[in-house]
N, CA and C atoms as a LAMMPS dump frame, in Angstrom:
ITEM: TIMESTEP
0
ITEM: NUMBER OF ATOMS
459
ITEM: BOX BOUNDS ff ff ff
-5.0000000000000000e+02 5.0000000000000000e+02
-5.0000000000000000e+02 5.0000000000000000e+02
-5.0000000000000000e+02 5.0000000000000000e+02
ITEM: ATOMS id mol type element x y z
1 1 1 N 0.85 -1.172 0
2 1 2 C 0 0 0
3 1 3 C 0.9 1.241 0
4 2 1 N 0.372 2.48 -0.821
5 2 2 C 1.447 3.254 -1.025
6 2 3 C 0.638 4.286 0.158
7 3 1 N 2.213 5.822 0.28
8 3 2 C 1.822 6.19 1.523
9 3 3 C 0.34 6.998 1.702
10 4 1 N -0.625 7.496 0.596
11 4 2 C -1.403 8.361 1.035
12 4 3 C -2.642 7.301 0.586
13 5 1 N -2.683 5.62 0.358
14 5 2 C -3.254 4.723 0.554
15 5 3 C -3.672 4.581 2.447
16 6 1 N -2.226 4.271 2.571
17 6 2 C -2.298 3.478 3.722
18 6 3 C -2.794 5.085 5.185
19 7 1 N -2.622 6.213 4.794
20 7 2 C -3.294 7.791 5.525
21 7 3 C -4.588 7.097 5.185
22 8 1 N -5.244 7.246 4.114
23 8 2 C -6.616 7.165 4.102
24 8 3 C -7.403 5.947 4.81
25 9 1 N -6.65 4.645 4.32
26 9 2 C -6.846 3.894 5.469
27 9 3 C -7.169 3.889 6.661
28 10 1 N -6.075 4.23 7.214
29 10 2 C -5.432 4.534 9.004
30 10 3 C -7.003 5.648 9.597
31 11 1 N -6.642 6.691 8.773
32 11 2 C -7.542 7.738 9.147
33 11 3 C -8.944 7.452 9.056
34 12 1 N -9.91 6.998 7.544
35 12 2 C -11.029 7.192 7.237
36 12 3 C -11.829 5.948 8.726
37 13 1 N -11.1 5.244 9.534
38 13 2 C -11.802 4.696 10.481
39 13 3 C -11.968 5.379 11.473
40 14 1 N -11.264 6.32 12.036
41 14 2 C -11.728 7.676 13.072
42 14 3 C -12.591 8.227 13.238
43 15 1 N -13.353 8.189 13.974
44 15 2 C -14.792 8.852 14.225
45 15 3 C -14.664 10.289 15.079
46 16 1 N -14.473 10.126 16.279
47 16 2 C -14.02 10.934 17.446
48 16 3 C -12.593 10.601 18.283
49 17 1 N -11.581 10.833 17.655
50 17 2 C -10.397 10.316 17.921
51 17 3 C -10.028 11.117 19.127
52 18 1 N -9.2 10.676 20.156
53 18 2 C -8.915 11.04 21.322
54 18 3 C -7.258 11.569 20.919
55 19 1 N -6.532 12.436 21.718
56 19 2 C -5.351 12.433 21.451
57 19 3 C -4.277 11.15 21.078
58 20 1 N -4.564 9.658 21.992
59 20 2 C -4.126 8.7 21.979
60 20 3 C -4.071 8.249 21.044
61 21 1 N -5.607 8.117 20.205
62 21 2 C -5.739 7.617 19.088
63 21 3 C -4.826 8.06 17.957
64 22 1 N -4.714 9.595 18.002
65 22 2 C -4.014 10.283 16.771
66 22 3 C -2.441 9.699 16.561
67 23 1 N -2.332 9.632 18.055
68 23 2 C -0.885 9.224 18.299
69 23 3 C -0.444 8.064 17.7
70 24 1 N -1.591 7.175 17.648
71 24 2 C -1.619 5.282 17.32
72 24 3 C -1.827 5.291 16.254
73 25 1 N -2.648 6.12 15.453
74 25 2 C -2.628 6.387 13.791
75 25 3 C -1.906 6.647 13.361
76 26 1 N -1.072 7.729 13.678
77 26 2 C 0.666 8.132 13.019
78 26 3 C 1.804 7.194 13.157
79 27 1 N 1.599 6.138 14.163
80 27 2 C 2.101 5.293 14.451
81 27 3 C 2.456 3.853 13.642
82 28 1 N 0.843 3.964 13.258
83 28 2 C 0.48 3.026 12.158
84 28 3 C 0.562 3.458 10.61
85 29 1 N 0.498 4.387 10.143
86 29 2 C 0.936 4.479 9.411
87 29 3 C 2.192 4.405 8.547
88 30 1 N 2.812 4.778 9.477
89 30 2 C 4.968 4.262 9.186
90 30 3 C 4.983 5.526 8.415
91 31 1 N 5.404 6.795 9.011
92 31 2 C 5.817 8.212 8.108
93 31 3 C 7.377 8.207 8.558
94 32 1 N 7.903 7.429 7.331
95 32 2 C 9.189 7.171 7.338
96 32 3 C 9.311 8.66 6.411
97 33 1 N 11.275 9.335 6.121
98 33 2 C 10.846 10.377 5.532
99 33 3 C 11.205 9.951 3.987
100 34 1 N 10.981 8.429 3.228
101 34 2 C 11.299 8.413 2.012
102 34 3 C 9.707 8.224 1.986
103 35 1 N 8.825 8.156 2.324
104 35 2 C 6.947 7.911 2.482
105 35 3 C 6.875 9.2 1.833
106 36 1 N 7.452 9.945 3.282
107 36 2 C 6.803 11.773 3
108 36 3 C 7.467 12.245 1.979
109 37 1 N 8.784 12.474 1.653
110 37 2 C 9.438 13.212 0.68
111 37 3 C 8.312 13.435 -0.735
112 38 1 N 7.884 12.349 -0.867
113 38 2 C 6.772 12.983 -2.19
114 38 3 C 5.994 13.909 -2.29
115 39 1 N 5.387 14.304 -0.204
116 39 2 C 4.627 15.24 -0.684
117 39 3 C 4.854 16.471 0.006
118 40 1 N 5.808 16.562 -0.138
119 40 2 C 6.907 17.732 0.727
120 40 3 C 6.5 18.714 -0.76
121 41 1 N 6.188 20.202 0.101
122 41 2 C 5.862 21.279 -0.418
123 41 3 C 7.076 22.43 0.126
124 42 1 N 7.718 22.976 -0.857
125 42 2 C 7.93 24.263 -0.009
126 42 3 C 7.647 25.58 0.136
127 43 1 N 8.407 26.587 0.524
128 43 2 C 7.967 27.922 0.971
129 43 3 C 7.365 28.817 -0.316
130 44 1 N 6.472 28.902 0.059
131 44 2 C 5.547 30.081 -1.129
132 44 3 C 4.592 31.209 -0.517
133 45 1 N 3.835 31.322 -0.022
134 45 2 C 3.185 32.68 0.521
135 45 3 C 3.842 32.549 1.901
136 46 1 N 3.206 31.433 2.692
137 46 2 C 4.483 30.732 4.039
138 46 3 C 5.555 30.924 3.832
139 47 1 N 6.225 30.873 5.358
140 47 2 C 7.725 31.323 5.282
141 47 3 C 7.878 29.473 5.478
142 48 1 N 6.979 28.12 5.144
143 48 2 C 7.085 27.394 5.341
144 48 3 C 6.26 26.074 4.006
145 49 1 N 6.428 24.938 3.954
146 49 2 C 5.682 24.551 3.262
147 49 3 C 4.557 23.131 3.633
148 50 1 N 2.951 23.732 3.488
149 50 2 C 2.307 22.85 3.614
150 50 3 C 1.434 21.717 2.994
151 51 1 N 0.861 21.031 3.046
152 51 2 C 0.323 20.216 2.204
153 51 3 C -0.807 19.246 2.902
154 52 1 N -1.758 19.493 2.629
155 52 2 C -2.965 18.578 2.813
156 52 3 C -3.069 17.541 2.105
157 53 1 N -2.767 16.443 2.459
158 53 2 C -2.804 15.198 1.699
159 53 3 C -3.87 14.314 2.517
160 54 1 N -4.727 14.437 3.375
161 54 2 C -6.292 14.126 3.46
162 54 3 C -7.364 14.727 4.147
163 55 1 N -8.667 14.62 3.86
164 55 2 C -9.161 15.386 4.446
165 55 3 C -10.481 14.719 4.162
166 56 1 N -11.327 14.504 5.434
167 56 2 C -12.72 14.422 5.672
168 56 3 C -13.16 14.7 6.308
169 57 1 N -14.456 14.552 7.015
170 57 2 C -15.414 15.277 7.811
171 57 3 C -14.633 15.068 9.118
172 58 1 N -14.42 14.208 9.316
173 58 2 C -13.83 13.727 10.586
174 58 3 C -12.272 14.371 10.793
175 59 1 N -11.47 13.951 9.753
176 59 2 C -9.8 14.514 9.942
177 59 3 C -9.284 14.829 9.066
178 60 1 N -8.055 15.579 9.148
179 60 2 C -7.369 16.323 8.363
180 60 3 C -5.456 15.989 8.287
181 61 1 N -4.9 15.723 7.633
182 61 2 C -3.198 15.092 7.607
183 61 3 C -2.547 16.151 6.802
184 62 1 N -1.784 16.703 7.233
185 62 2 C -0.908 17.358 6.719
186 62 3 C 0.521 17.49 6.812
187 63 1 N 1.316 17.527 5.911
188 63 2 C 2.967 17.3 5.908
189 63 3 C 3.155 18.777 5.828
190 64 1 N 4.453 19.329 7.101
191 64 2 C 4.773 20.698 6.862
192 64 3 C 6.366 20.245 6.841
193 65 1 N 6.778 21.197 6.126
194 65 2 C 8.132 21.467 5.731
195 65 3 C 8.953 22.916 5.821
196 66 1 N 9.3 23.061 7.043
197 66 2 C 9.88 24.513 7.523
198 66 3 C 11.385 23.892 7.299
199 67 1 N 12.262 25.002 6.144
200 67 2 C 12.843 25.208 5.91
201 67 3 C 14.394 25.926 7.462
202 68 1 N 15.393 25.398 7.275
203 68 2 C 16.089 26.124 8.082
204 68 3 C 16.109 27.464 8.566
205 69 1 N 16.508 27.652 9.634
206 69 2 C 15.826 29.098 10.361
207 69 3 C 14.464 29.656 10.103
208 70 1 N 13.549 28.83 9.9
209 70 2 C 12.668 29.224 9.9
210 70 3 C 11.192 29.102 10.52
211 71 1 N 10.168 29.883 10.92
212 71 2 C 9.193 29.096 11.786
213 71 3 C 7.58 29.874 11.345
214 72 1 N 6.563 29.095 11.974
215 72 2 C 5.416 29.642 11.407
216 72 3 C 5.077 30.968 12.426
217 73 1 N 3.574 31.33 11.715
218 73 2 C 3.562 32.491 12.656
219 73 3 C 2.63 31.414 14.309
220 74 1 N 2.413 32.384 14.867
221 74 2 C 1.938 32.328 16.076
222 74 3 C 0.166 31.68 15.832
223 75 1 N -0.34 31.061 16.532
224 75 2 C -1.22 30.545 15.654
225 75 3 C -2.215 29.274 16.788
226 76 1 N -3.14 29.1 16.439
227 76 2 C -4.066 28.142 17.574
228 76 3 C -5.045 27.131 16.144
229 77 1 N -5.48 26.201 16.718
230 77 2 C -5.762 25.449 16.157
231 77 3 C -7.741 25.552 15.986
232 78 1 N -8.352 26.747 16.661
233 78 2 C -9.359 26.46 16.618
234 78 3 C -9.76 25.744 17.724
235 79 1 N -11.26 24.247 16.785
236 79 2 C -11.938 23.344 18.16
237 79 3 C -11.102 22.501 17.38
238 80 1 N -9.944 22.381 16.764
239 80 2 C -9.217 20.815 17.033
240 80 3 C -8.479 20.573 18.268
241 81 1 N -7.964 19.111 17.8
242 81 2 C -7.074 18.443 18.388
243 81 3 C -5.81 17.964 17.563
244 82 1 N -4.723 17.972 17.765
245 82 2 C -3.714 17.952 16.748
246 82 3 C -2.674 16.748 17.586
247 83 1 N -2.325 15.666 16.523
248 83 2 C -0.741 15.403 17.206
249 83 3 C 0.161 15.872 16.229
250 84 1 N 1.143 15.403 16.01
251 84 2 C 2.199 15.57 15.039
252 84 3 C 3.578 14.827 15.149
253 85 1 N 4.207 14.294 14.262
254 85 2 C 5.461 13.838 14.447
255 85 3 C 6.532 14.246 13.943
256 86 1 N 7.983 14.171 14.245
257 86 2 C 9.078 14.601 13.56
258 86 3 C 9.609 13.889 12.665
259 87 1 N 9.473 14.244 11.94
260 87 2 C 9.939 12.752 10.483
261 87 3 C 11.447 13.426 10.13
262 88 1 N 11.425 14.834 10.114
263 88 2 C 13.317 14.749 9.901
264 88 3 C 13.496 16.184 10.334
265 89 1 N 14.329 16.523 11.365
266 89 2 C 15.463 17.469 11.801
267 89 3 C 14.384 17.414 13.282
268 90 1 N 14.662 18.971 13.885
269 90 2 C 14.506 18.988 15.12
270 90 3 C 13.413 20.646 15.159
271 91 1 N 12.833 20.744 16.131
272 91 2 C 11.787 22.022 16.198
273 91 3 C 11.951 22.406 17.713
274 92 1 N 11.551 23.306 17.88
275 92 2 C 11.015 23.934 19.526
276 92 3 C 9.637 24.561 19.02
277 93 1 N 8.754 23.826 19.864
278 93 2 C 7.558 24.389 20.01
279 93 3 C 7.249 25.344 21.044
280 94 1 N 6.825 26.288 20.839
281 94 2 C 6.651 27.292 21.807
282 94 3 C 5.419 27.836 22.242
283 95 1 N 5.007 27.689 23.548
284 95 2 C 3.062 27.955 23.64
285 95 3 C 3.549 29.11 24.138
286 96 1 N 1.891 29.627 23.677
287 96 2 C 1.294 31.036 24.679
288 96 3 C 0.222 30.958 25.105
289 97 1 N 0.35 32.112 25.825
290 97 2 C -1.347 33.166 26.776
291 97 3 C -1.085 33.959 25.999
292 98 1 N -2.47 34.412 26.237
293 98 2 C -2.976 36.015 26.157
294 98 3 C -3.428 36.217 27.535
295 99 1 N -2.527 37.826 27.786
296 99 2 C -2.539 37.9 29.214
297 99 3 C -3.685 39 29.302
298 100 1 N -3.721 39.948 30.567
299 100 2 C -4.717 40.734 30.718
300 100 3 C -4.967 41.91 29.428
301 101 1 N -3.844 42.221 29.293
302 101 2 C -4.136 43.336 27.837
303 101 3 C -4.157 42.523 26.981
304 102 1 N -4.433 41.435 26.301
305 102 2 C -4.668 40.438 25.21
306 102 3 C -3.329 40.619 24.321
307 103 1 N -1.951 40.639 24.989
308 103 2 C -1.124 40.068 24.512
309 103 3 C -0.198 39.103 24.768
310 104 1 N 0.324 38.464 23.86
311 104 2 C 1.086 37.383 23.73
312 104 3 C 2.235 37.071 24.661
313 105 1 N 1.87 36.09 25.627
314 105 2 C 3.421 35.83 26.751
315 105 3 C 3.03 34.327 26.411
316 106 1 N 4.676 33.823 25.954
317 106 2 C 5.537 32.67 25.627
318 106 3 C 5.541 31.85 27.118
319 107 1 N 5.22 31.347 27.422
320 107 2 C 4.92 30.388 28.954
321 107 3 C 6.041 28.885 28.822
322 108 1 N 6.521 28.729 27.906
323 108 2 C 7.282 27.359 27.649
324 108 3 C 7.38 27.16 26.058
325 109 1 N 8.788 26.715 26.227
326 109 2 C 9.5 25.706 24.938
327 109 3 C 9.877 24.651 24.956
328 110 1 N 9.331 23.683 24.054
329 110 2 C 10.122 22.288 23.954
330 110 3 C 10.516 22.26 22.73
331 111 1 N 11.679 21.541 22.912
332 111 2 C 12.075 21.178 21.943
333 111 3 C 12.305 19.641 21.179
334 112 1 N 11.903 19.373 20.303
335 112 2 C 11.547 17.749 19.684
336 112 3 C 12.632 17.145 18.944
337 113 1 N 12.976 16.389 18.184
338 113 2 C 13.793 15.82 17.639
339 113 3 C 13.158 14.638 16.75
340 114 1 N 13.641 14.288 15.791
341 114 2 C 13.319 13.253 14.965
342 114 3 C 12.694 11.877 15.938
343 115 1 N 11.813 11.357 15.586
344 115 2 C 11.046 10.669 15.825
345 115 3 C 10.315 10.929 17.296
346 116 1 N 9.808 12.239 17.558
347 116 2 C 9.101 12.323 18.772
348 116 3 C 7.488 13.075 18.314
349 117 1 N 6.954 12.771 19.097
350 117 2 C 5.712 12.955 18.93
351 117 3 C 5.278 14.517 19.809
352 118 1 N 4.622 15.502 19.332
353 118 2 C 4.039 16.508 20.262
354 118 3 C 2.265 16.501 20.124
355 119 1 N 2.082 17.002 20.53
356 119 2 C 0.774 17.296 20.44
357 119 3 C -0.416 18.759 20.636
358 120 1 N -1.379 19.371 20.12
359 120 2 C -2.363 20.08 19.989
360 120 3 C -3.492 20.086 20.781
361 121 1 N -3.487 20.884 22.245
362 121 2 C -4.741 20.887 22.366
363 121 3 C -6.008 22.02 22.326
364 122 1 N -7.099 21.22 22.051
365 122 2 C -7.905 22.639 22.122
366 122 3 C -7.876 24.186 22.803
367 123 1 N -7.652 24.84 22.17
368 123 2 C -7.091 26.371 22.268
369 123 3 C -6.264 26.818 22.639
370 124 1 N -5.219 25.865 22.362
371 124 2 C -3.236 25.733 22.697
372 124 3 C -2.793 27.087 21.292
373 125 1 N -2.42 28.004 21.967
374 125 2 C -1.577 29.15 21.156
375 125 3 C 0.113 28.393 20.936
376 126 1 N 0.788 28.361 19.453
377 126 2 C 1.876 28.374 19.953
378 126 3 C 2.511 28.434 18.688
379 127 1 N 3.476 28.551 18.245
380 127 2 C 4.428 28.897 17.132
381 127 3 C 5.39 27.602 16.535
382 128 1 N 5.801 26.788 15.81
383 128 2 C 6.722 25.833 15.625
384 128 3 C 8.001 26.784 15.03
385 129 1 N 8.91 26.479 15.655
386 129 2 C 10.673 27.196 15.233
387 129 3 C 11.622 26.278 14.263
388 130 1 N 12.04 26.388 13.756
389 130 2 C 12.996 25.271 13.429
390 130 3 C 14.769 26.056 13.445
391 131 1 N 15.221 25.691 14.971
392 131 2 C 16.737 25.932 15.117
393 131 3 C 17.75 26.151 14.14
394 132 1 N 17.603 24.994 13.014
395 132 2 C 18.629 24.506 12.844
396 132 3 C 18.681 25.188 10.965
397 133 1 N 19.723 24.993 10.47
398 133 2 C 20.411 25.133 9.234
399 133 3 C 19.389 24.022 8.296
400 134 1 N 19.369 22.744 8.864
401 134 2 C 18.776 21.975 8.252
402 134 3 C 17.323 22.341 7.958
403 135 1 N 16.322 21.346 7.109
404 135 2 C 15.083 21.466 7.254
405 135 3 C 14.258 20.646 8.144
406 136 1 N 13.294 20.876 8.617
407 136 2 C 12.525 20.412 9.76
408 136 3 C 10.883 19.397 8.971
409 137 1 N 10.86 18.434 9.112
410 137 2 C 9.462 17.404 8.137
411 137 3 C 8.773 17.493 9.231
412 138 1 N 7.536 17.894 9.279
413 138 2 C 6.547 16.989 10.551
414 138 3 C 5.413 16.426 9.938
415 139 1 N 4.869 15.351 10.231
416 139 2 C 3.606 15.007 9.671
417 139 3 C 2.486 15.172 11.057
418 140 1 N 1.632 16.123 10.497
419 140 2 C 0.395 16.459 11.887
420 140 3 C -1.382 15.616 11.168
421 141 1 N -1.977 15.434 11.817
422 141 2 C -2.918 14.415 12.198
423 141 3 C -4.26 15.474 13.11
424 142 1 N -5.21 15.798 12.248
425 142 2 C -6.177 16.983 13.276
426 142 3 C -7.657 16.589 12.957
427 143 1 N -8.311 16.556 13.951
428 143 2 C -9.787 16.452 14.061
429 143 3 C -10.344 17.536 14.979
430 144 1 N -11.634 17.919 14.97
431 144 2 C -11.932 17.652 13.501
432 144 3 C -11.02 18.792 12.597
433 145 1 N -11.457 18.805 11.078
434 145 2 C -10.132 19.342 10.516
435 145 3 C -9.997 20.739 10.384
436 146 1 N -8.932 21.284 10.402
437 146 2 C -8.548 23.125 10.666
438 146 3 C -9.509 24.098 9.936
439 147 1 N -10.495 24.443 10.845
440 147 2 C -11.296 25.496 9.956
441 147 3 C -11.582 26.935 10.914
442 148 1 N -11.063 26.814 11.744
443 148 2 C -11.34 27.993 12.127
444 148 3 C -10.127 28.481 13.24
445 149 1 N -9.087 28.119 12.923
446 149 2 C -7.577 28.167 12.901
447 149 3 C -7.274 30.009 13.097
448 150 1 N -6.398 30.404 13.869
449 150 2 C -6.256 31.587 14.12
450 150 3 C -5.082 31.92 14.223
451 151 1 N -4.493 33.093 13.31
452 151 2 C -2.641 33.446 13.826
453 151 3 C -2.947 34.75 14.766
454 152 1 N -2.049 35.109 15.671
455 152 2 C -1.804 36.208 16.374
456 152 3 C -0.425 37.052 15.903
457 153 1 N -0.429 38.363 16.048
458 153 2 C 0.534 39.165 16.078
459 153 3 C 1.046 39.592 17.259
């Protein structure tokens, strides 16, 4: 089964997937990065490159490809739930608040590495960085799928 066979697969059985689940779907799928490399997009209006390679009522898969030194903007997911994995280089994810004047304070960074898993939760503010010279692959996994998604300045 080829790789956006075996996504539709994995995925189209998800109904109300729990974080766990998302985790066990990406899992199952095997997003090795000679899978993803096909549908690796890069930087064009983004300072990054994305790609929707499924999408139904239920969930949404997307491969991002942030280029060295580079990161998205600031940004929340809406009413999803998101995991995501590192398929090649390394990121720091960085959450926020909005504090009493409704601006932006950075509360924590992690930082991930090839083959670790992070995760999205409902109305989690936060930015993905990518450190390094190299480029950064993640494959993310969201229900239901990004529609009312928000960046901050």
């Amino acid at each position: 089964m080829d790789f956006l066979q075996c996504v539709h697969h994995v995925l189209a059985k998800l109904t109300q997937p729990t974080l766990r689940e998302l985790k066990e779907a990406i899992s199952s799928i095997g997003c090795t990065r000679e899978r993803i490399l096909p549908h690796l997009t890069h930087a064009d209006i983004l300072p990054y490159g994305r790609n929707v390679i499924f999408r139904s009522d239920v969930m949404e898969a997307i491969v991002i490809h942030i280029p060295g030194k580079q990161e998205t903007p600031v940004h929340d997911h809406g009413n999803s739930i998101g995991c995501a994995y590192v398929v090649e280089g390394s990121l720091i994810n960085q959450l926020y608040v909005l504090d009493k004047e409704n601006q932006l304070f950075c509360y924590e960074q992690n930082r991930f590495l090839k083959g670790d898993f992070f995760y999205a939760v409902k109305g989690q503010i936060h930015k993905m960085c990518n450190p390094s010279e190299e480029r950064l692959i993640t494959f993310h996994v969201y229900s239901p799928p990004l529609t009312a998604m928000r960046t901050y300045r």
